[in-house]
C-alpha positions in Angstrom: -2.1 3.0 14.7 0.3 6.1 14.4 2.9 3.3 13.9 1.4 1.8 10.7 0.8 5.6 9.0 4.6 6.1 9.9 5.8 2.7 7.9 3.1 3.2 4.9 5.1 3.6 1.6 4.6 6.6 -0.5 1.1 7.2 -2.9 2.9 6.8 -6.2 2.0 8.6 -9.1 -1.3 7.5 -11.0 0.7 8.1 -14.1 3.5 6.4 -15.6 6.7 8.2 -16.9 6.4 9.4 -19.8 8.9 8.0 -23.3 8.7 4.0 -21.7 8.7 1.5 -23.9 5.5 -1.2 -24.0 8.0 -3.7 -21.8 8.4 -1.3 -19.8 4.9 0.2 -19.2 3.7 -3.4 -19.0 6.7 -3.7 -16.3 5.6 -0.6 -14.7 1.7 -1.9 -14.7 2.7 -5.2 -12.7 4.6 -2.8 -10.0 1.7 -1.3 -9.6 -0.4 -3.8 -9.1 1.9 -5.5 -6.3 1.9 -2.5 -4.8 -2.0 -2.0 -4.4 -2.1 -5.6 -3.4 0.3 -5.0 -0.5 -1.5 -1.8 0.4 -4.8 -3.0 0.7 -3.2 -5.9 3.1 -1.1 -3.4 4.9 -4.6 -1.8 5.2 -5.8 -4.6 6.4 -3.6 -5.3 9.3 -4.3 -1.8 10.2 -7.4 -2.0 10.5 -7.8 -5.2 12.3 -5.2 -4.1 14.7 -7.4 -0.6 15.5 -10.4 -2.7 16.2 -8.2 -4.7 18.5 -7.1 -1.8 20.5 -10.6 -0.5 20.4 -11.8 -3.3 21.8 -9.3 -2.9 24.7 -7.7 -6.5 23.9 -4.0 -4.3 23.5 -2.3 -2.0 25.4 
């Protein structure tokens, strides 16, 4: 599990930059959302892989 915590990307901000233009807040609001997508997968496979070792199915 260490593993996965080591190759998690950074928590970004909550806020977006300030001065951006509505392109680019609306460009910065679909990064986001890929990101939270890939998180919550990256999550995911965390956790499964956890309860894999748990169960003693990994070394």
């Amino acid at each position: 599990m260490q593993a996965f915590r080591k190759l998690k990307p950074p928590i970004r901000s909550a806020l977006p930059r300030p001065g951006l233009t509505p392109l680019e807040l609306a460009h910065d609001l679909v990064e986001r959302i890929r990101f939270d997508q890939y998180q919550a997968i990256w999550d995911l496979v965390g956790n499964s892989w956890l309860k894999y070792r748990q169960a003693g199915k990994a070394n």
